[in-house]
C-alpha positions as a printed Julia matrix, in Angstrom:
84×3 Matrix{Float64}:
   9.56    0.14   12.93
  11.99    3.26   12.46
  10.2     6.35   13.91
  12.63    8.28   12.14
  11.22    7.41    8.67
   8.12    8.82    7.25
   5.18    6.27    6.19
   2.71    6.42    3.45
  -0.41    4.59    2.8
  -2.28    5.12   -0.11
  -5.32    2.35   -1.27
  -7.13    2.2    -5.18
  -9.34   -0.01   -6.51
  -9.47   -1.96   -9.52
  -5.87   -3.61   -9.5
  -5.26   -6.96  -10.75
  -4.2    -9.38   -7.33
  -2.28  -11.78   -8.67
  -3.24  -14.46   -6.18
  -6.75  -14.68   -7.96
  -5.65  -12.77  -11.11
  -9.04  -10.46  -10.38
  -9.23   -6.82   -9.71
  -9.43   -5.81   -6.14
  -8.75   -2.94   -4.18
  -5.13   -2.64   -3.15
  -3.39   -0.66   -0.01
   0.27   -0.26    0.48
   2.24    1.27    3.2
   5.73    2.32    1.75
   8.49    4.89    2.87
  11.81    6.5     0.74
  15.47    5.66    1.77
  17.89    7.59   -0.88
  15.38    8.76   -3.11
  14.23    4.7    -3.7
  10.5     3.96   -2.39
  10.57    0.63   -0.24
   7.0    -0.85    0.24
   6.76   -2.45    3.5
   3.33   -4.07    3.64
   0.48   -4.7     1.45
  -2.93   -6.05    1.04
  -5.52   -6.84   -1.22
  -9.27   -6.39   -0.08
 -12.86   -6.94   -2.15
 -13.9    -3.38   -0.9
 -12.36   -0.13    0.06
 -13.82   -0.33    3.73
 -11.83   -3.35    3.71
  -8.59   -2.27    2.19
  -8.67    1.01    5.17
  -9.67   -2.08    7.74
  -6.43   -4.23    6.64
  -4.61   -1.0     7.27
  -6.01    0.48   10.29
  -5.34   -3.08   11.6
  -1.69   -2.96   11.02
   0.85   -1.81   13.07
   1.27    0.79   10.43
  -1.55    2.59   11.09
  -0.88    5.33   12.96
   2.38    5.91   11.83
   1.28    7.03    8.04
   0.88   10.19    6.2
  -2.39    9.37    3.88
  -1.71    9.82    0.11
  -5.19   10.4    -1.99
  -3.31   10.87   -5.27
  -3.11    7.67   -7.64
   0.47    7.78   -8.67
   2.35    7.04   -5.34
  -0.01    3.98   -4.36
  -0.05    2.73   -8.51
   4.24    2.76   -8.34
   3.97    0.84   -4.52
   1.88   -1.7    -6.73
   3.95   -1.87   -9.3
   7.33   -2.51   -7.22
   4.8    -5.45   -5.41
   4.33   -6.78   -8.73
   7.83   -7.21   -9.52
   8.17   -8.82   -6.54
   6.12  -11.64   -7.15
């Protein structure tokens, strides 16, 4: 992990995991190199308690600035689902 870069984590519910093709909650951790945002982990979780747990688990955890608006964590989920 670079402790130069900044983190972000941001989490929202009600996004279509394509592993099960239902909506779950989904929490990203991402940072921005030249302007581009690079999302370095992900999970999907049945609950938002979960989808903080995944996170606060990680080695990413304390090394994030928490993002409460929707549009950063809903463009991390979209650059996931162009990855799969």
């Amino acid at each position: 992990m670079d402790s130069r870069c900044c983190f972000y984590f941001g989490c929202r519910g009600n996004l279509i995991d394509e592993t099960s093709g239902q909506p779950r909650w989904f929490s990203a951790v991402w940072t921005y190199s030249n302007g581009e945002r690079s999302v370095v982990a992900y999970w999907f979780a049945d609950t938002e308690d979960e989808a903080y747990g995944k996170w606060q688990q990680s080695k990413w955890y304390k090394h994030c600035t928490v993002l409460f608006t929707p549009s950063p964590v809903l463009l991390a989920y979209e650059e996931v689902q162009k990855m799969v």
